[in-house]
VOPA-390879 format. One record per residue (C-alpha): x, y, z; residue in three letters. Coordinates in steps of 0.02 Angstrom, whole numbers, padded with zeros to 5 digits, always signed. Layout:
residues N
XYZALA ...
end
This chain:
residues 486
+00000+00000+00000UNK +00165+00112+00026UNK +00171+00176-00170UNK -00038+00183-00181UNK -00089+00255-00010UNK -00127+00443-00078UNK -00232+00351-00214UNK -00334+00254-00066UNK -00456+00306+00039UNK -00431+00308+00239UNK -00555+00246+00343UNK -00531+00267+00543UNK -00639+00173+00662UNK -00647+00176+00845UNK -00561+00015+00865UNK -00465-00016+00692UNK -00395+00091+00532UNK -00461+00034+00361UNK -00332+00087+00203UNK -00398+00030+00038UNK -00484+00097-00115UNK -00649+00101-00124UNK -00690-00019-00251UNK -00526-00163-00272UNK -00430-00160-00420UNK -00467-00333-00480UNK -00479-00303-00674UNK -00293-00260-00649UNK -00251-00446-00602UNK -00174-00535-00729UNK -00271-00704-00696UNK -00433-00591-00700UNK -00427-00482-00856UNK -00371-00638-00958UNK -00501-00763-00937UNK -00621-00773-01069UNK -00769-00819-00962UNK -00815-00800-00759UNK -00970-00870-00686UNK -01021-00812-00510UNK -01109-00926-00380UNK -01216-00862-00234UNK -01386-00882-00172UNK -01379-00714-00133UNK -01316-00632-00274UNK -01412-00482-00266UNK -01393-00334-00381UNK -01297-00369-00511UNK -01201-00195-00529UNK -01175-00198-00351UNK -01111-00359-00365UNK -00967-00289-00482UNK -00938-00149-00367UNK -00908-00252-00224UNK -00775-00369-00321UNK -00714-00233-00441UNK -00774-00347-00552UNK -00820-00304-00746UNK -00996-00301-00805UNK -01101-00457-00738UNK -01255-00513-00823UNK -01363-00596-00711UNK -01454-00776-00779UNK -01649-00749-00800UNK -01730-00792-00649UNK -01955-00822-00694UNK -02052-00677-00590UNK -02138-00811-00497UNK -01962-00861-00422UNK -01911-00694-00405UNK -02030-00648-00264UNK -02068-00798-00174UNK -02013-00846-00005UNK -02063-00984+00101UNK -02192-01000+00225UNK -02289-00868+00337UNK -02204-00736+00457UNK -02277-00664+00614UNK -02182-00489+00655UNK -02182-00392+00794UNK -02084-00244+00796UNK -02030-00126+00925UNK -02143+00033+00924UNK -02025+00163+01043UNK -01961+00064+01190UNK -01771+00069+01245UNK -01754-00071+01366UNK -01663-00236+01338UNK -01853-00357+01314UNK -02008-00213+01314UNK -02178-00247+01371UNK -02250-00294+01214UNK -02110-00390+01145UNK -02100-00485+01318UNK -02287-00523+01299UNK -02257-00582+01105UNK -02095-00688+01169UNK -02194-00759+01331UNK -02359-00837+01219UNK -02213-00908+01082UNK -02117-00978+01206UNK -02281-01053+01295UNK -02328-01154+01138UNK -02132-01194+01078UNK -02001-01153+01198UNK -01854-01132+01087UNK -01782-00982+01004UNK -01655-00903+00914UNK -01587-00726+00963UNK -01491-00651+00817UNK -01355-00502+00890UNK -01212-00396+00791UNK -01073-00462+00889UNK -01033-00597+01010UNK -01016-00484+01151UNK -01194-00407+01112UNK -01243-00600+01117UNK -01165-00631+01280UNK -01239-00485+01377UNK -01418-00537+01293UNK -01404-00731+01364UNK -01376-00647+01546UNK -01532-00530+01521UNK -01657-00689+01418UNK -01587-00806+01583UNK -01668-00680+01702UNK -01811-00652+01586UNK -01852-00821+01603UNK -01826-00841+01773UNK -01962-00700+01811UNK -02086-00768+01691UNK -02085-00948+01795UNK -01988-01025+01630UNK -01841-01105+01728UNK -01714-01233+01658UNK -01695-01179+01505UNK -01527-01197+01401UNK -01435-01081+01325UNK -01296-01066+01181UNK -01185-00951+01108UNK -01133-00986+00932UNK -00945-01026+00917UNK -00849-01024+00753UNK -00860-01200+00740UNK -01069-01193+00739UNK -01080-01380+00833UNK -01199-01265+00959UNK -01342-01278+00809UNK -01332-01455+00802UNK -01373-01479+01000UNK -01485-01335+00996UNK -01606-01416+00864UNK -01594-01588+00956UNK -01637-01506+01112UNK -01814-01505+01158UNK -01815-01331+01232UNK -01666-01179+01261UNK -01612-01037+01162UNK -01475-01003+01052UNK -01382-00847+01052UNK -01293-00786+00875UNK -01145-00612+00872UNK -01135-00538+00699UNK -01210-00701+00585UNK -01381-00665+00497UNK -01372-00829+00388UNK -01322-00986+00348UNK -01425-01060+00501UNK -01598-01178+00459UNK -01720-01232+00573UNK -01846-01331+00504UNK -02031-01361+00578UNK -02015-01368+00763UNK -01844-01345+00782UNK -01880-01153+00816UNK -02017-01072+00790UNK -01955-00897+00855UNK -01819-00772+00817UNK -01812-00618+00875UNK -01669-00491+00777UNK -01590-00396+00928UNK -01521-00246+00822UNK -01547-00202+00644UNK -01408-00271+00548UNK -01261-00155+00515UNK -01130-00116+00420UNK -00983-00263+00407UNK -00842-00164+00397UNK -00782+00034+00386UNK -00816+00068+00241UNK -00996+00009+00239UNK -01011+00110+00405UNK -00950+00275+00308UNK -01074+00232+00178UNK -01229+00219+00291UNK -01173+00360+00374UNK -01136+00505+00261UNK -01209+00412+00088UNK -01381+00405+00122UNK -01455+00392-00047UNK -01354+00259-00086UNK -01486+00138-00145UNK -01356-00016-00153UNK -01320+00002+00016UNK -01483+00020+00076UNK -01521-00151-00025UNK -01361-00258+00045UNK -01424-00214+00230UNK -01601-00252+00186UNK -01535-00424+00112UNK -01458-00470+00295UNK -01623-00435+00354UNK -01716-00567+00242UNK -01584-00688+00253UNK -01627-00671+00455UNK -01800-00658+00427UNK -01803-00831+00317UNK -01699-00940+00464UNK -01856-01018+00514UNK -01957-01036+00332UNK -01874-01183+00235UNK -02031-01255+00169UNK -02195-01155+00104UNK -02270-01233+00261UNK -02156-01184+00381UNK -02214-01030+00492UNK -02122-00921+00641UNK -02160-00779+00749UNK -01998-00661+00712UNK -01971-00527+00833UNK -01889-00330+00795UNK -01856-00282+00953UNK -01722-00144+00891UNK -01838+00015+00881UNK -01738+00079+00726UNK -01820-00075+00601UNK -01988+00039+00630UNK -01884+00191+00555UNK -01810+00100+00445UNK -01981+00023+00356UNK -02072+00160+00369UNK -01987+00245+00226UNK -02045+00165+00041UNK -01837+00208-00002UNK -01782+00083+00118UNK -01892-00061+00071UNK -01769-00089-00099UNK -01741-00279-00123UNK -01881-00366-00004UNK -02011-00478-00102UNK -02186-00416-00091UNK -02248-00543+00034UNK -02131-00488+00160UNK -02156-00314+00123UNK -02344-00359+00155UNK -02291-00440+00332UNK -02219-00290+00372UNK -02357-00183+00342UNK -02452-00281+00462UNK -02337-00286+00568UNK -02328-00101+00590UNK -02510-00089+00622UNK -02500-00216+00773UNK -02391-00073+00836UNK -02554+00015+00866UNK -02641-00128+00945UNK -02645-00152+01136UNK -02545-00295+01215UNK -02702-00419+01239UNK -02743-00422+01046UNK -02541-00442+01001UNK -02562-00595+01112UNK -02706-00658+01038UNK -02622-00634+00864UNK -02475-00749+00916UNK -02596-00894+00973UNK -02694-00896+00847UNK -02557-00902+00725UNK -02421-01004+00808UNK -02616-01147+00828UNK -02594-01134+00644UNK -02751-01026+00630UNK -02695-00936+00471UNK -02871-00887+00406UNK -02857-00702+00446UNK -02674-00699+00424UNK -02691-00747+00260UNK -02820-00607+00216UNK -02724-00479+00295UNK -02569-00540+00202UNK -02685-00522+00034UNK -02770-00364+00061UNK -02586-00276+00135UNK -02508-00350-00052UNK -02645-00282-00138UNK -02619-00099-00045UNK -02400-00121-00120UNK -02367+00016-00235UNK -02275-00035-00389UNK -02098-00031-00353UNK -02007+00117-00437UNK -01838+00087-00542UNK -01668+00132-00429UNK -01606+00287-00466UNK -01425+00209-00492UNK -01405+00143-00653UNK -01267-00003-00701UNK -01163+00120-00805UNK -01128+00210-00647UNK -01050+00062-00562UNK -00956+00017-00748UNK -00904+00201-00734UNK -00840+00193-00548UNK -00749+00022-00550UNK -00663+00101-00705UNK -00603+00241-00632UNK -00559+00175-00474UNK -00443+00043-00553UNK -00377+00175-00662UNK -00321+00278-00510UNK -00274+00152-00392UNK -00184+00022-00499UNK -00105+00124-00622UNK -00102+00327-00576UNK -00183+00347-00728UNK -00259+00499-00662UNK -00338+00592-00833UNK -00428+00422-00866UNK -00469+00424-00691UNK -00533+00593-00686UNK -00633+00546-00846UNK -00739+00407-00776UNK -00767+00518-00619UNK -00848+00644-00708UNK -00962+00556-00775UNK -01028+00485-00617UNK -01043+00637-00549UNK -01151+00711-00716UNK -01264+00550-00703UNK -01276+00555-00511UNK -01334+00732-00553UNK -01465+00711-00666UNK -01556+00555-00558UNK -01548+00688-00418UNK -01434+00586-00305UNK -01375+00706-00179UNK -01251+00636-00042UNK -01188+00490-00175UNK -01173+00618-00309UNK -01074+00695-00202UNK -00963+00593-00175UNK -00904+00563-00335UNK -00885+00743-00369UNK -00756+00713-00230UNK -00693+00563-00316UNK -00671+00663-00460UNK -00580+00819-00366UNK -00477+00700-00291UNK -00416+00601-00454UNK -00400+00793-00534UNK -00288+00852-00373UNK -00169+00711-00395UNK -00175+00749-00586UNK -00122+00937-00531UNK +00028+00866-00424UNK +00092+00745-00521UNK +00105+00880-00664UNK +00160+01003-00549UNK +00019+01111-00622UNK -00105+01218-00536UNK -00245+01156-00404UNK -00379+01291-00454UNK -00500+01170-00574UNK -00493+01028-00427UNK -00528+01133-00291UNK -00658+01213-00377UNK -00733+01029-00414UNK -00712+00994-00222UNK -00800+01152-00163UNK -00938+01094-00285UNK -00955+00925-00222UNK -00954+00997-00032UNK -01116+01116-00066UNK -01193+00973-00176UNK -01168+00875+00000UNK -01206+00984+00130UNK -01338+00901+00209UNK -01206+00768+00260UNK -01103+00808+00418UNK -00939+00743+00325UNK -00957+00865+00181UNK -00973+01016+00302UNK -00807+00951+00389UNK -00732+00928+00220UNK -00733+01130+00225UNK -00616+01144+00335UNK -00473+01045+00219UNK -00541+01145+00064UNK -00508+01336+00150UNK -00333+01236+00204UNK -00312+01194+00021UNK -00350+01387-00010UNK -00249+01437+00156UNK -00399+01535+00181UNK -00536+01554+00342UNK -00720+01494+00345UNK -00825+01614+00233UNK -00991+01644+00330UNK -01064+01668+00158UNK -01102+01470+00161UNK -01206+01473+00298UNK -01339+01563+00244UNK -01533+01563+00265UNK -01574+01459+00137UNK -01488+01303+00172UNK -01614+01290+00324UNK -01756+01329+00229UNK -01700+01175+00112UNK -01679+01069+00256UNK -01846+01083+00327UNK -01917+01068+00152UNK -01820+00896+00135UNK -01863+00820+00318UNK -02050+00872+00301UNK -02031+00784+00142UNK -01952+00642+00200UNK -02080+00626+00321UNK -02227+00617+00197UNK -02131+00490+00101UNK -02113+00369+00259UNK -02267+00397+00286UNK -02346+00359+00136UNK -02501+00480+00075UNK -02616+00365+00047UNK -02760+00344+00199UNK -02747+00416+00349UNK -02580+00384+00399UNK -02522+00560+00372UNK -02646+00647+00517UNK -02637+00477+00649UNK -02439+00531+00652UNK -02497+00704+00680UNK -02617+00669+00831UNK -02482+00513+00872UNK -02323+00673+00888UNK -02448+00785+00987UNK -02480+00633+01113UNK -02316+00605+01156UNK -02272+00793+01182UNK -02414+00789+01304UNK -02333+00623+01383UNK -02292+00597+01555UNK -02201+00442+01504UNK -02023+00485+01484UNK -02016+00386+01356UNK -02128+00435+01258UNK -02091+00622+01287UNK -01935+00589+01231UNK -01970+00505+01061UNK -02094+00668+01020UNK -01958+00783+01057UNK -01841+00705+00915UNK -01998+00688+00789UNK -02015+00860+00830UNK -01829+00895+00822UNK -01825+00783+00655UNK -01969+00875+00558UNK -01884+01046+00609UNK -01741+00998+00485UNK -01620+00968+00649UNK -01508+00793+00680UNK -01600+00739+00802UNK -01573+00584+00952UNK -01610+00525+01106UNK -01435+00494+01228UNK -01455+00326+01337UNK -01348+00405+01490UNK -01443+00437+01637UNK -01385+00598+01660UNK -01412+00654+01498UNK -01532+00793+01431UNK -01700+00727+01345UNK -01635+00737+01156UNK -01500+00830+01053UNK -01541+00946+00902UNK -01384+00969+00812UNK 
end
């Protein structure tokens, strides 16, 4: 990495440093770029384009899969999902867990990280002993995986799972409950910088959401099979609630997670009824509610991100990271940034107008020539990304660059103005406009300002906070204020 470490990007964690480019130069290996045909093998290939931009891979043409293929998945899923509580097992997720576990007493509790998985098998252990459940036997998945073996043999316990989301089948009784501890994350730094500051980076949003229906298919491995699967994360309701974020998920799940957001307005009694009747095999209404919710899908609009953007990227990447060839480079770059442009991509088409000034300012040095066209390009890409806190920082190295101070000039009145117009915005697109979705929120926000739950109070200040165009959160310290507008 010594001779290519200006061309790389630097990515610095709280526990580790990440140097590498952002898409690998494999087109540059030899015992790539001279075979005459590659096939690719997963079962969860995904997109296509992404695919390549993953691998640094040239074009790959996916084989024709028939529609009715396309969008099936197997069985019938009950979700429950968190509504606003912060606490390790909530009321209404204990009272979902506590019928499942009545009728089969096995599950399978799906964490980021083994450590996360540890703490979780103390807190399920006392869970259990509260609820009169004692005796049960727990595991915590080792590399090796002999722990699913004795967990499927076993006629009751719970197994425990850090930073896995697939690979695992439990067929018929072997489990009929998982509950998905967090929402699956980013795998390494540079997904992390991705979700972050990239936003509207539709292939990211689509590799997350493909962890989440590999973990929300552990239990369906037969179109009879059935589970109740648990969200108990509060950020998967967030995270559904916007149409962008549902990219990759087959319409039957999509329509079990439209029901599953309206139990979140259901009181604990009919949840519980729900689960019986369900996990008794009493899929009559179910069914109709899985219909009618499938029915009620709105037709699924293209991605914004084309393939020639990723053909584009990988190019230029490779050109600039495995050769220096920096005009090439530049090139490519510029004509992510013009596409990104016109599909109205704002955070990703920023970034590769940063690409771009960055491939242009190593140009500049190598030539020994002047720095005036890339900075220009990187002042660009910083107001096209100004709604991303990483942009705004970038400032700072541009007036460096320019050896000048912050001009005030930036910060003027209508970047807020924009910023409310895009969170009210954003609002009415996760909320949908169809129904009356839009004024239940409305009386919903004015409930919990009125709150004397904490809780509650709480999560109204940063929907309040949120819709006022601010960066808005909740701290978990006890001694913290209510919630942060930044």
């Amino acid at each position: 990495m010594r001779g290519s470490l200006k061309e790389a990007n630097i990515y610095m964690g709280v526990n580790s440093i990440w140097i590498r480019p952002y898409v690998y130069p494999l087109q540059s290996s030899e015992q790539y770029s001279k075979s005459s045909q590659r096939l690719y093998m997963s079962a969860t290939i995904g997109d296509p384009s992404d695919l390549s931009r993953r691998l640094g891979a040239a074009r790959i043409v996916k084989l024709p899969v028939q529609p009715e293929y396309q969008e099936a998945t197997s069985g019938r899923r009950l979700i429950v999902i968190n509504r606003i509580e912060d606490i390790d097992i909530p009321e209404r997720l204990a009272a979902a867990i506590y019928i499942s576990l009545s009728k089969h007493p096995k599950s399978v509790w799906m964490c980021n990280s083994k450590a996360e998985a540890e703490t979780m098998r103390e807190v399920v252990k006392q869970w259990l002993e509260s609820n009169k459940m004692p005796g049960h036997p727990t595991w915590i998945l080792s590399s090796l995986g002999n722990e699913i073996d004795e967990f499927k043999a076993a006629e009751k316990g719970h197994l425990f799972v850090g930073g896995r989301f697939d690979g695992m089948d439990f067929h018929g009784d072997e489990c009929r409950l998982v509950v998905l501890n967090t929402l699956p994350r980013a795998i390494n730094l540079q997904e992390e910088f991705i979700s972050a500051y990239l936003r509207d980076s539709a292939f990211m949003i689509a590799r997350l959401n493909q962890r989440i229906v590999q973990a929300l298919g552990r239990c369906n491995r037969s179109e009879n099979d059935y589970a109740v699967y648990i969200l108990a994360d509060r950020r998967f309701a967030s995270h559904f609630g916007r149409e962008t974020n549902r990219q990759g998920i087959p319409k039957n799940m999509i329509a079990e997670l439209d029901i599953a957001e309206d139990m979140t307005e259901r009181e604990i009694p009919d949840i519980q009824e729900s689960v019986t009747r369900f996990l008794e095999e009493n899929f009559e209404d179910f069914d109709y509610e899985v219909s009618q919710a499938i029915s009620r899908i709105p037709v699924a609009r293209p991605s914004s991100e084309s393939l020639d953007i990723a053909d584009d990227e990988i190019t230029a990447w490779t050109a600039m990271f495995a050769s220096q060839n920096f005009p090439v480079a530049a090139q490519k770059f510029e004509q992510c940034w013009k596409k990104a442009l016109n599909a109205n991509l704002i955070e990703l088409g920023a970034y590769y107008g940063w690409c771009l000034a960055k491939a242009q300012y190593l140009e500049a040095r190598l030539a020994n020539c002047s720095l005036v066209d890339a900075l220009h390009t990187f002042e660009d890409a910083i107001n096209r990304g100004g709604i991303s806190s990483w942009f705004n920082r970038m400032r700072a190295s541009l007036n460096r660059a320019r050896q000048t101070t912050v001009d005030q000039q930036h910060y003027n009145s209508n970047e807020y103005k924009n910023a409310i117009v895009r969170a009210f915005d954003e609002m009415l697109e996760r909320l949908g406009t169809r129904g009356d979705k839009f004024e239940r929120w409305c009386q919903r926000v004015e409930k919990m300002l009125r709150s004397n739950n904490h809780a509650e109070f709480q999560e109204g200040l940063e929907f309040l906070g949120k819709l006022l165009g601010y960066t808005a959160s909740r701290p978990r310290n006890n001694s913290s204020t209510d919630c942060l507008w930044r």
